[in-house]
C-alpha positions in Angstrom: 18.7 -37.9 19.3 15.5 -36.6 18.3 14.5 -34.4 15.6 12.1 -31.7 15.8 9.4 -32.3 13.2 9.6 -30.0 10.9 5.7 -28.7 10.4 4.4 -26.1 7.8 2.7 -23.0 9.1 -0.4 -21.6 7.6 1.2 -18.2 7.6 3.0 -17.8 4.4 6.2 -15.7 4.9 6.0 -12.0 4.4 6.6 -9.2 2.0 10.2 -7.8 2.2 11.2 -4.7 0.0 13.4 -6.1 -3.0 16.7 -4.3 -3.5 16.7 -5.2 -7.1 13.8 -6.9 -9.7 15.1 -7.4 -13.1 14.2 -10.3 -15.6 15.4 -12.8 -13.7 13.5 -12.2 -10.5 10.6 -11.5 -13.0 11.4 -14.9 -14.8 11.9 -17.0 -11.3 8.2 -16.0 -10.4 6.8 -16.5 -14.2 8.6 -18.5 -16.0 10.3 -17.6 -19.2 6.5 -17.1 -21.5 6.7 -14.6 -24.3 4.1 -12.5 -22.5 4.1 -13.2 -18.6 1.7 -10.8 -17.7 -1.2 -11.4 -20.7 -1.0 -7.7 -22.0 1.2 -8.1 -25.1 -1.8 -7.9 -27.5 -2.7 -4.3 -25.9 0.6 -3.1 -27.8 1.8 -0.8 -24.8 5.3 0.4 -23.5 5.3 0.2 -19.7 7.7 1.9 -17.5 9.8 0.2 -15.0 8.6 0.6 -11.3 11.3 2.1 -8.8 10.5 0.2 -5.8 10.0 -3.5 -5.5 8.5 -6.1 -3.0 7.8 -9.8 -3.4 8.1 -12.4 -1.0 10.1 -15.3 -1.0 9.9 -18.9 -0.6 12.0 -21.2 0.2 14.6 -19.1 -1.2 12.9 -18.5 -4.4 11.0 -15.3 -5.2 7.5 -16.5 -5.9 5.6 -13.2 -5.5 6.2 -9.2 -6.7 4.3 -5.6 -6.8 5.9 -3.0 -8.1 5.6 1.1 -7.4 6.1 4.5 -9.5 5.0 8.2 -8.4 3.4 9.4 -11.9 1.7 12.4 -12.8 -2.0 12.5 -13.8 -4.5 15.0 -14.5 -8.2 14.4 -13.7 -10.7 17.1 -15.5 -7.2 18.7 -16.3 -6.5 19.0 -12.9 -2.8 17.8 -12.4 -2.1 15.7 -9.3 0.3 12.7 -8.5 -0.5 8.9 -8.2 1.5 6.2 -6.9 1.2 3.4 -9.4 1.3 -0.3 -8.8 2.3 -2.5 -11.7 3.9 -5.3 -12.6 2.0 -7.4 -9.5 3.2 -11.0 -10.2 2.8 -14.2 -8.4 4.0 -17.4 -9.0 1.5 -20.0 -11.1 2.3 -22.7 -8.4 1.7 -21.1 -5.3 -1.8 -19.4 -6.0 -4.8 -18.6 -4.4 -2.8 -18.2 -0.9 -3.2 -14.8 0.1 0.1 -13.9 -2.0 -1.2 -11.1 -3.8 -2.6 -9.8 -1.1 0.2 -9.8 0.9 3.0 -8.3 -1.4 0.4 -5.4 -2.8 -0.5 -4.7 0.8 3.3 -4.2 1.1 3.9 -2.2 -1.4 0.8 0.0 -0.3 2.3 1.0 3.1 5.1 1.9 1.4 2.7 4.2 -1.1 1.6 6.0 1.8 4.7 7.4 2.7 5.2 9.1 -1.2 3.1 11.5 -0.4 -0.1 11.2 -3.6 -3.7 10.5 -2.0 -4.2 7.7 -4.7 -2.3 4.1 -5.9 -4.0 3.4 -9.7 -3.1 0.2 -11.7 -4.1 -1.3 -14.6 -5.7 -4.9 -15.0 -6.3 -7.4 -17.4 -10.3 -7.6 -16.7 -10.7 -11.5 -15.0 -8.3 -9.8 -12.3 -10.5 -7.0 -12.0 -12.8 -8.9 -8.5 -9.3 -9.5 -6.9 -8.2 -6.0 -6.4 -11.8 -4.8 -5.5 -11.6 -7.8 -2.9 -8.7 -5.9 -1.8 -10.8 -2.6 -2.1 -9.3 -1.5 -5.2 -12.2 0.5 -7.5 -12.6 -0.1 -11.4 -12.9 3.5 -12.8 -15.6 3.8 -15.4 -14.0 6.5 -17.6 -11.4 5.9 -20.2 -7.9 6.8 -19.3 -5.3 8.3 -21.5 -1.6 7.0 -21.3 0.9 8.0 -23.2 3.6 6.2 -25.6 6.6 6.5 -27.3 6.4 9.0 -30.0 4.4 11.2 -28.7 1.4 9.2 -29.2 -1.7 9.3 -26.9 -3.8 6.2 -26.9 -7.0 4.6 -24.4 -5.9 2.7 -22.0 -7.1 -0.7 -22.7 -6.9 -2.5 -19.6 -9.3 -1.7 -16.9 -7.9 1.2 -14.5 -8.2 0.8 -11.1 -7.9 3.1 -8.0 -7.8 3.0 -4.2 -7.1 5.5 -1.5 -3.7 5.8 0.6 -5.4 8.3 2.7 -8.9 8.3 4.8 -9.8 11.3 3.5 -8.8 10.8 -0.2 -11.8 10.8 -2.6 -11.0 10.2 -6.1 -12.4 13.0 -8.5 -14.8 12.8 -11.1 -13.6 13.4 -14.8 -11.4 12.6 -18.0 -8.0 10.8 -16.4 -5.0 11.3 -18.4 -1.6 9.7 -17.3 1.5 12.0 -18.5 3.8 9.1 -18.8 3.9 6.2 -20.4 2.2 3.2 -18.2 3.8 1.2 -15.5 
């Protein structure tokens, strides 16, 4: 009897919405390093994101983005932003279109929250990525707050793009009224 080769596709498999994403689907995409994402030297406290998608390979999870509705105020306007954090893909399987796919994922899903924007934050080398996937670096300092009541500058770069056609992003001071995600 013959067997059917087995041949692999060039379309990786897609983004599925993750019921759960603790530190094990975190570590099974990273590995166990002390600081998986390369922010611990900014000193932040980042909130945990309430929806999760990755995409598995193989039956291991080897990519992840992750989304929070947060309120902002631009100018001292207040308004609401979807943010994406936590984006995550595996050191192995790189430079495939991963990213791409599970943050695309996660922004059809940001569409249906209702806020005009999505707004991460990113260590600067990752900066041409997202605006390769049209993300834009804002050029004003943003405010985040942190435990304690403290206020500090956001020192990664901050980074916007539109879940509407219409949605323009406004000129002016940002501050985030939660802690980051």
């Amino acid at each position: 009897m013959e067997t059917p080769h087995t041949h692999h596709t060039t379309e990786p498999p897609s983004a599925v919405r993750l019921t759960r994403y603790t530190k094990a689907e975190q570590r099974e995409i990273l590995g166990d390093g002390e600081d998986p994402f390369g922010v611990a030297d900014a000193g932040l406290t980042w909130l945990p994101k309430e929806d999760h998608f990755g995409i598995r390979h193989e039956g291991r999870l080897v990519a992840h983005a992750g989304l929070l509705r947060l309120p902002v105020s631009v100018d001292g306007t207040a308004t609401e932003v979807v943010g994406v954090g936590g984006v995550a893909v595996a050191p192995d399987v790189r430079g495939q279109g991963l990213a791409r796919r599970v943050v695309a994922a996660a922004l059809d899903h940001a569409r249906t929250l209702g806020p005009d924007h999505a707004l991460l934050f990113c260590r600067p080398p990752l900066v041409a990525l997202y605006e390769r996937l049209g993300w834009h670096p804002l050029d004003t300092d943003v405010d985040v707050e942190q435990p304690g009541d403290s206020v500090v500058v956001m020192p990664l770069r901050t980074m916007v793009t539109p879940l509407t056609n219409s949605a323009n992003w406004p000129q002016g001071h940002v501050r985030l009224h939660s802690l980051p995600m």
